[in-house]
N, CA and C of each residue as an Amber inpcrd file, in Angstrom:
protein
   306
  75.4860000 159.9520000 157.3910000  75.0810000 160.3350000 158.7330000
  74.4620000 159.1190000 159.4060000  74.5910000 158.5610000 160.4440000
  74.2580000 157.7610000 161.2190000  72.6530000 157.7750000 161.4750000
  71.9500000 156.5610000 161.7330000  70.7390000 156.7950000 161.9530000
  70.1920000 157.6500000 163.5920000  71.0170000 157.3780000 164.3420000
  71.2440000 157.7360000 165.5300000  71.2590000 159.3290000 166.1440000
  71.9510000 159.9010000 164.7670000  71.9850000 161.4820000 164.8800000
  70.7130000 162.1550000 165.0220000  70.9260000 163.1830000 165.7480000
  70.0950000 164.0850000 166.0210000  69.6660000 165.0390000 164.4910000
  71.0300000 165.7150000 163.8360000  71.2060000 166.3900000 163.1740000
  72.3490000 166.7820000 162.8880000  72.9690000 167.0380000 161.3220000
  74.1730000 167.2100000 160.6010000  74.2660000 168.4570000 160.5370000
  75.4370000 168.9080000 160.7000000  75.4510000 170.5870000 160.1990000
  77.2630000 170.6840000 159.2090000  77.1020000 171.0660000 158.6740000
  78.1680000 170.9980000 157.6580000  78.9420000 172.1980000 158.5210000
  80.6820000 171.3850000 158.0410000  81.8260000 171.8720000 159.1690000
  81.6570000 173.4200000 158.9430000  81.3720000 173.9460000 157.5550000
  81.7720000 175.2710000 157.0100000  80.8090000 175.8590000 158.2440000
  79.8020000 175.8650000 159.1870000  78.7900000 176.3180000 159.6530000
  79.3930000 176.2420000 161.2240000  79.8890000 175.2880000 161.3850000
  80.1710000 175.2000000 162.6190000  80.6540000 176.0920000 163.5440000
  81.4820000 177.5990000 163.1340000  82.4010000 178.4080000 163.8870000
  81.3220000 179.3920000 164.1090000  79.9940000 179.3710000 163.1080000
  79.1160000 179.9940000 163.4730000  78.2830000 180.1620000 164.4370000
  77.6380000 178.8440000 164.8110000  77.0410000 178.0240000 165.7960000
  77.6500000 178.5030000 167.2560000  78.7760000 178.0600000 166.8480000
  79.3000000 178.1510000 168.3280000  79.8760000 179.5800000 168.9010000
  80.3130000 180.3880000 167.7910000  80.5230000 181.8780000 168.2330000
  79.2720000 182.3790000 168.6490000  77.4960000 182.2090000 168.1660000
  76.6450000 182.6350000 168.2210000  76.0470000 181.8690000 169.8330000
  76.4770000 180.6140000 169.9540000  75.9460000 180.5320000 171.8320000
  76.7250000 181.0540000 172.3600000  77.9440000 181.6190000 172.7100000
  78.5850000 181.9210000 173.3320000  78.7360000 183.5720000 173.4860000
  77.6960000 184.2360000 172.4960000  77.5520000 185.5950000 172.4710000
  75.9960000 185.5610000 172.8260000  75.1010000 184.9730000 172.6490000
  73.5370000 184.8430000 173.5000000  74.2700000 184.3280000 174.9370000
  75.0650000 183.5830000 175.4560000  74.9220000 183.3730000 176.6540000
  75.5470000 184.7300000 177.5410000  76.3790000 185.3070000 177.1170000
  76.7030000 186.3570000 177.1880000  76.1130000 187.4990000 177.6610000
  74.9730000 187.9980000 176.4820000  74.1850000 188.8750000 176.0060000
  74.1430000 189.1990000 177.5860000  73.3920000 190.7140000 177.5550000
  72.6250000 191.2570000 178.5970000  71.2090000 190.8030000 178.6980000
  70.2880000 190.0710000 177.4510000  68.9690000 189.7910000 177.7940000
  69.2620000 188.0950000 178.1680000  70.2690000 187.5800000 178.1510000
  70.2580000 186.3300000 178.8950000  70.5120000 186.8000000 180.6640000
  71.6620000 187.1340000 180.4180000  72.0280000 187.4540000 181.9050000
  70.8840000 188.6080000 182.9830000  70.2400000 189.5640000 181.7880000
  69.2230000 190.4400000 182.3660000  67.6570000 189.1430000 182.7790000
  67.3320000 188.4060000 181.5910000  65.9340000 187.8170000 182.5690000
  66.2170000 185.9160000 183.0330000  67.8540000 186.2550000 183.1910000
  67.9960000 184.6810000 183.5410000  67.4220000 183.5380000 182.9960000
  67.6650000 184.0630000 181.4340000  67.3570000 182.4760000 180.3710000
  68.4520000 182.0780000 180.2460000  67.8930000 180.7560000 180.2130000
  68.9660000 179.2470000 180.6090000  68.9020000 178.7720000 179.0010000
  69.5880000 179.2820000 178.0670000  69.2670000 178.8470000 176.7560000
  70.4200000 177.4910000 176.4190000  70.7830000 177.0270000 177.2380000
  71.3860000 176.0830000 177.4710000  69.3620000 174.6830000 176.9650000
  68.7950000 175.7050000 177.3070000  67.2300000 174.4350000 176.6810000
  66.5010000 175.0590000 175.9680000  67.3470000 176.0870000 175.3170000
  66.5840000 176.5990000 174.2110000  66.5090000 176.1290000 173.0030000
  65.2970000 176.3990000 171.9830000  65.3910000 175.3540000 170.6780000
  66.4430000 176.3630000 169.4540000  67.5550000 176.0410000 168.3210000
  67.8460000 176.3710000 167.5970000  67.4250000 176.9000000 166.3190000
  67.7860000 177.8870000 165.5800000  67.1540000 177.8370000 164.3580000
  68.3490000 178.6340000 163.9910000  69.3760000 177.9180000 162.7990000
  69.8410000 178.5750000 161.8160000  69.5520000 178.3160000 160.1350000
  68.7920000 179.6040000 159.5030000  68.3790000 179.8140000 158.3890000
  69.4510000 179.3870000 157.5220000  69.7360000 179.2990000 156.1340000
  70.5990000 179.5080000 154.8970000  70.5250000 181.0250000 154.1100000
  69.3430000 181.3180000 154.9680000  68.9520000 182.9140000 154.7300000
  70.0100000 183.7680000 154.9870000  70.3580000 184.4400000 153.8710000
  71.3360000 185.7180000 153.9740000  70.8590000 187.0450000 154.2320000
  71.0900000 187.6220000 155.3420000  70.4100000 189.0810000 155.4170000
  71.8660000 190.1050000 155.6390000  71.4240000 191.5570000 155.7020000
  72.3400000 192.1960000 155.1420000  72.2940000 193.6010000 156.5610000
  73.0780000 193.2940000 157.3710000  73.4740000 194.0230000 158.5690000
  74.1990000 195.4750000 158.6970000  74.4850000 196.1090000 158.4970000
  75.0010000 197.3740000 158.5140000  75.9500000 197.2020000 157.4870000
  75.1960000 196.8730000 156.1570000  76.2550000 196.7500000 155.1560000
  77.1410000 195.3270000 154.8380000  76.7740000 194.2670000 155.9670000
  77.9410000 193.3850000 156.2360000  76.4190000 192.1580000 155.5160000
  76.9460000 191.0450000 154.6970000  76.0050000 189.7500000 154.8270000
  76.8680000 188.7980000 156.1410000  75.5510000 188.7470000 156.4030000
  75.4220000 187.9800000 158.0230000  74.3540000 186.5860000 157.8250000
  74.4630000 185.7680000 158.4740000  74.0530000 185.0450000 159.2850000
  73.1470000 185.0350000 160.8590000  71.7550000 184.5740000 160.4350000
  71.3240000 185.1470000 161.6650000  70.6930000 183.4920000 162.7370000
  71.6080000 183.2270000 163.3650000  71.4230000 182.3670000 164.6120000
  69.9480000 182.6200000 165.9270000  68.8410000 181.9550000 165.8730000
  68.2470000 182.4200000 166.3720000  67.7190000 181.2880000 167.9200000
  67.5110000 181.9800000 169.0200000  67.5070000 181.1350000 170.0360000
  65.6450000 181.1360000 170.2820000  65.4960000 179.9980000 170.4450000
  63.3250000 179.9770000 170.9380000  63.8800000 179.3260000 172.1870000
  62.5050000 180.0260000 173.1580000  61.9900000 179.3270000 174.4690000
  61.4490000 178.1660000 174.3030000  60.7930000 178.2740000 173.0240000
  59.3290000 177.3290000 172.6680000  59.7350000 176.9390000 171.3360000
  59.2710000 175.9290000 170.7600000  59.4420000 175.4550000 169.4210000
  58.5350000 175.9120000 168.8120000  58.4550000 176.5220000 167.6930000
  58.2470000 177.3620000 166.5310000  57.4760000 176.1890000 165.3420000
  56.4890000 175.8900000 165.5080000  56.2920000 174.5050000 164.1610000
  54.8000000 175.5180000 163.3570000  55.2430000 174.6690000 162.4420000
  54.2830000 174.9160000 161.0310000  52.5880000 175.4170000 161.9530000
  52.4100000 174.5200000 162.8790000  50.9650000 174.2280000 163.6390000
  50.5460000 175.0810000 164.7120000  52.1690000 176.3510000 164.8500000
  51.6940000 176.7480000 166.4200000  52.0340000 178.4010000 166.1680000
  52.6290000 179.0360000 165.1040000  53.5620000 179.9490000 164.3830000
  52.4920000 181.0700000 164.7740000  51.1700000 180.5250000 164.2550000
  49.8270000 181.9900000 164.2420000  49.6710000 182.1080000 165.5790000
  50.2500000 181.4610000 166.3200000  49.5030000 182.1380000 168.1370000
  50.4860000 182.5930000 168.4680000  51.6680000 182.6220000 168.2110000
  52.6730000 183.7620000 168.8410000  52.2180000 185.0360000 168.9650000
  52.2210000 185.7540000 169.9640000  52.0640000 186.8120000 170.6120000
  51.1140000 187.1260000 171.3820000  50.9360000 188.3010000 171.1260000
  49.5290000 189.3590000 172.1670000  48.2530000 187.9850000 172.6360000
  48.3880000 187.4590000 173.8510000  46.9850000 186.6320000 174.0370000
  47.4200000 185.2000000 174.1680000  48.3000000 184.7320000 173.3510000
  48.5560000 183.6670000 172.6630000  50.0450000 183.1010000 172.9640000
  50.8900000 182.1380000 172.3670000  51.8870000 181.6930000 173.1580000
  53.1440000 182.5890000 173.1250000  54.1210000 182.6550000 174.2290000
  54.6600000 183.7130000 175.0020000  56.1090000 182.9100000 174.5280000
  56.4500000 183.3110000 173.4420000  58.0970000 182.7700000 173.2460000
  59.0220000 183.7920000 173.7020000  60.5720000 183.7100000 174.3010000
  61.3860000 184.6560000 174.8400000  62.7850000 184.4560000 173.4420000
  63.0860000 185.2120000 173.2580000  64.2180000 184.7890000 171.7770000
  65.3620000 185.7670000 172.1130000  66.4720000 184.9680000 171.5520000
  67.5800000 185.8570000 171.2910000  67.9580000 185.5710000 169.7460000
  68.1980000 185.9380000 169.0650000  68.7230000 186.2470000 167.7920000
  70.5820000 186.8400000 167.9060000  70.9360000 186.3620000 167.1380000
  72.3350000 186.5220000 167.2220000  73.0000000 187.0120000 165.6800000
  73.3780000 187.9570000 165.2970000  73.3470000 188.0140000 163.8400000
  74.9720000 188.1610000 163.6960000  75.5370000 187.1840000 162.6920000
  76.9690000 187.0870000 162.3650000  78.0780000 187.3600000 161.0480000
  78.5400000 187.7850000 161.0430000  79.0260000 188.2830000 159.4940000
  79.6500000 187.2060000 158.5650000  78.9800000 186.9070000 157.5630000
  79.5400000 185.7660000 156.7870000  81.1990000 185.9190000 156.5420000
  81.7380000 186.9020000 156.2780000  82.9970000 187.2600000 155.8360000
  84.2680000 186.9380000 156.8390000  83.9760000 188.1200000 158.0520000
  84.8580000 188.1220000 159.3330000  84.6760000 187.0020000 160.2090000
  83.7380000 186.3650000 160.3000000  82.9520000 185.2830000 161.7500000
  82.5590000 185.8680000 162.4610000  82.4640000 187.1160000 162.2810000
  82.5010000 187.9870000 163.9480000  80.8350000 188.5510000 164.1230000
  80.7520000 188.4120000 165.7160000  78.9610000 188.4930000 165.8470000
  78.9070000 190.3440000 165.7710000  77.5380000 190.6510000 165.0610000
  77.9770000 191.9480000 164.4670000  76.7480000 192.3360000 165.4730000
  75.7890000 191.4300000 166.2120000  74.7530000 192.3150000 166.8470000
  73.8020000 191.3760000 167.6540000  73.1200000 190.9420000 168.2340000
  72.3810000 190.5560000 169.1900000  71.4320000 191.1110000 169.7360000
  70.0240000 190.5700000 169.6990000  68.9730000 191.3440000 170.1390000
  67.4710000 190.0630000 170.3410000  66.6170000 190.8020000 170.6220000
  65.6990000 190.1130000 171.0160000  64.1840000 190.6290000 169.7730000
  63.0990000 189.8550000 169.6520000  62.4790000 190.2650000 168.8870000
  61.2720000 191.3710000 169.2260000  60.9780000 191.0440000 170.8550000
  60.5580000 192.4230000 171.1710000  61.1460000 193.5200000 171.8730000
C-alpha cells in the first residue's frame, strides 16, 4: 500500500461498500432529514451479525467521528451524532435492511 493512501480495503469487501452507500443515500432517513452523507465518517466492522436468519455485514454511516476519547458523551445532553447503518447479507450481496440507531 502506498504511503499516500488514505486506507486499503480488500477487493472481497468492496461490492459491499458500495452497495451499502448507495442504499443509505437512498434511504428515507437520508432523503427524510437531508443528510449529505456524502461527509459522513465510515465504519465497516469484520463483525458478523445475524439478520433475519441471514449473516450480514453491517456498514455504518456517523455525522461525527466516533473515537476511543469521545464514545461516553454520545447521547442525552452530550454529543448529537445522526447515523445510518446499512446491514448486508454476506451470502447474496444484497442490503437486507437499513435503519438508524434512534
Amino acid at each position: 500500500m502506498s504511503e499516500n493512501a488514505i486506507f486499503k480495503l480488500d477487493k472481497k469487501y468492496t461490492s459491499f461498500l458500495f452497495k451499502a452507500i448507495e442504499a443509505a443515500k437512498k434511504s428515507e432517513f437520508v432523503i427524510k432529514h437531508k443528510y449529505d452523507i456524502d461527509h459522513f465518517y465510515i465504519s465497516f466492522s469484520h463483525h458478523i451479525k445475524i439478520n433475519n436468519g441471514a449473516k450480514c455485514y453491517t456498514i455504518r454511516f456517523y455525522s461525527e467521528e466516533v473515537t476511543q476519547n469521545n464514545w461516553m458523551d454520545i447521547g442525552a445532553g452530550g454529543i448529537v451524532i445522526d447515523d445510518i447503518n446499512v446491514d448486508i447479507d454476506m451470502d447474496s450481496g444484497e442490503v437486507i435492511s437499513i435503519y438508524a440507531s434512534r
